[in-house]
N, C-alpha and C positions, 0 to 999 in steps of 0.2 A: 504494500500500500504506500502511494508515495505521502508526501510530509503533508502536502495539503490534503488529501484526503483525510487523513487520519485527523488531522485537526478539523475538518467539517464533522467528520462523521460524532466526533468528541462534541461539537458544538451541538449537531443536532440531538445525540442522546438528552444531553441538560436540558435544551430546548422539551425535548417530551417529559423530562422528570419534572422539570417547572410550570408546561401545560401542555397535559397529556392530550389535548383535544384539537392541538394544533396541528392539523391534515398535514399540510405542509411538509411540516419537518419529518414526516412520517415518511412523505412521498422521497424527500430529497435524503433519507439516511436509504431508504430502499434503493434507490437509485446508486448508492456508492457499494449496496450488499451483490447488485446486479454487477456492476462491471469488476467487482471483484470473485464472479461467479459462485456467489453464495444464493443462490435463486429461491432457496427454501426459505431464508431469512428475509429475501426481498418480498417474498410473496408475502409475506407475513405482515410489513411494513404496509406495504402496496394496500391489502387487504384491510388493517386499521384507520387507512386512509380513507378511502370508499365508503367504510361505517362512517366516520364523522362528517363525508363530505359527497354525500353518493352522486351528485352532477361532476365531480369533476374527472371528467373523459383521461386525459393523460396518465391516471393513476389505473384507470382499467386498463389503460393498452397499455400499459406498461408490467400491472401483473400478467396480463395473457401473453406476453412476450415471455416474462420469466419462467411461465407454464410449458413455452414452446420451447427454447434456446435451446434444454436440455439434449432435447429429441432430436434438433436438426443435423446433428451426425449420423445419430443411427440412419435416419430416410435418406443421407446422399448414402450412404453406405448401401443400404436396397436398392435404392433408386441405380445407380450406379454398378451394384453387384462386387 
């Protein structure tokens, strides 16, 4: 994890320990679980976000990307043979 992430993602946790209801910071610690392919963790994120904030779109495409990422090796791998 590089230096800035690790200090976002530190920011964001406090952010959720100070106000747990804040979507937001849910979406953008998920968002650092995803590119460090921790997908189970972003979903998780992703998914408390949605509870508190169920209009905002970018937090579902971004859980059903996490949903997907996993897989899209095995299906080139089929796909592909």
């Amino acid at each position: 994890m590089s230096t800035r992430a690790a200090v976002c993602f530190i920011d964001y946790t406090q952010v959720i320990a100070l106000q747990p209801n804040n979507a937001r910071a849910y979406y953008n610690r998920g968002l650092i679980h995803q590119k460090l392919g921790k997908d189970p963790l972003a979903q998780k994120d992703f998914s408390r976000d949605i509870e508190i904030d169920p209009g905002y779109l970018r937090a579902r495409a971004s859980k059903s990307y996490s949903c997907i990422a996993p897989l899209i090796p095995i299906l080139l791998e089929l796909a592909l043979g």
